[in-house]
C-alpha positions, 0 to 999 in steps of 0.5 A, a space after each residue: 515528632 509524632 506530628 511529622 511522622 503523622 503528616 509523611 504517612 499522610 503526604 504518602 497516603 495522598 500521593 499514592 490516592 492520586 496516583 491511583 486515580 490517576 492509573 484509573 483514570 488512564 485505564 478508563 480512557 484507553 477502554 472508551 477508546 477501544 470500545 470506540 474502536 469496537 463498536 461502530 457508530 450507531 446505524 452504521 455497520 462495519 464491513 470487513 473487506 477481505 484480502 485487505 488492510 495494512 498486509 496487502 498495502 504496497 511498499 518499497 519491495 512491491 507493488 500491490 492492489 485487491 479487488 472483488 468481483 461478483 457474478 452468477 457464476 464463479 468463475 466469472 466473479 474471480 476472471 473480475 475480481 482479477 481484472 480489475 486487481 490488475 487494472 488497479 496495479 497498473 494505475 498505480 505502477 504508472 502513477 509511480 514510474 511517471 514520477 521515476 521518469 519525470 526525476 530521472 530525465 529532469 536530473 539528466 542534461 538531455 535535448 528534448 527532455 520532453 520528447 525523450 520523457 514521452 518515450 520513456 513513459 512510452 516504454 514503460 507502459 509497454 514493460 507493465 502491460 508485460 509484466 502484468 502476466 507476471 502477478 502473484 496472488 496473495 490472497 484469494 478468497 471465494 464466497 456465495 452470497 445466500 441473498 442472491 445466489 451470486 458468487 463473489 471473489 476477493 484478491 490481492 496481487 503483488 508484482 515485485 519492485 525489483 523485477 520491474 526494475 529489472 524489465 524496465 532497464 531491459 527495454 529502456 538499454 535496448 531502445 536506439 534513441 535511448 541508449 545513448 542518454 540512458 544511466 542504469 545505476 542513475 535510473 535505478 537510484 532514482 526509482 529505489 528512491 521513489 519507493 522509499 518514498 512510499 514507506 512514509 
């Protein structure tokens, strides 16, 4: 009897050492991670851009973009930094709505599917150089670099999915050799969808 108790309080005694080695183990390991995480490699130094990271990323409710600008003065650092912000909104607004059109007019029985898809993205650039003059700023921050005496602004910019949406279908149901073959709600469809798409 004595023997059994003794073996169970040493079976116990063993499961709880290694389980305790294994806790130990494990907290290790997460440390190291997170000291990889912390600690850039050596000779590297980390560069924190401001008005960046997840929070300024585009998703399926807007679009968004950020950029610097540098300059000797600083108002000229900030008409940059909001220059190419908006140059860089544009290119992605243009590389998303090509795909809307070229899925929208594919799924439409139309003739000359290629002509009417170069309007189409005809139209659309005119509606986002529009729409451009429209930017939020979300993030806006001006600093003084003590090495050059330079100034250098940093921004993000976000325009609204459902507004462009809506100027989009504007133009598009006001033009003559569209009007005929266009489908707001198939259109729309088509664009929430591509957004979607971006979450993943």
């Amino acid at each position: 009897m004595k023997t059994m108790i003794t073996q169970r309080t040493l079976s116990i005694a063993l499961t709880a050492l290694m389980l305790t080695g294994a806790m130990t183990a494990c907290k290790s390991k997460k440390k190291q991670a997170e000291a990889a995480k912390q600690n850039p490699p050596e000779g590297e130094t980390e560069v924190k851009v401001l008005c960046s990271g997840p929070e300024f990323f585009t998703d399926n409710k807007v679009f968004r973009a950020n950029a610097l600008g540098e300059s000797m003065d600083q108002a000229t650092a900030k008409k940059k930094a909001m220059s190419n912000a908006r140059a860089d909104l544009a290119g992605a607004i243009n590389t998303r709505v090509k795909a809307v059109i070229d899925n929208y007019v594919n799924s439409r029985e139309m003739q000359n599917r290629e002509e009417i898809g170069e309007r189409y993205e005809s139209l659309a650039r005119e509606v986002v150089d529009q729409q451009l003059t429209g930017v939020k700023t979300i993030c806006e921050k001006s600093m003084k670099v003590n090495a050059t005496g330079n100034f250098k602004t940093y921004v993000a910019i976000e325009l609204s999915a459902q507004e462009l949406l809506a100027a989009y279908n504007q133009r598009l149901s006001s033009d003559e050799r569209l009007r005929i073959d266009y489908d707001y709600e198939k259109f729309k469809e088509t664009f929430e969808r591509e957004m979607e798409n971006m979450k993943k």
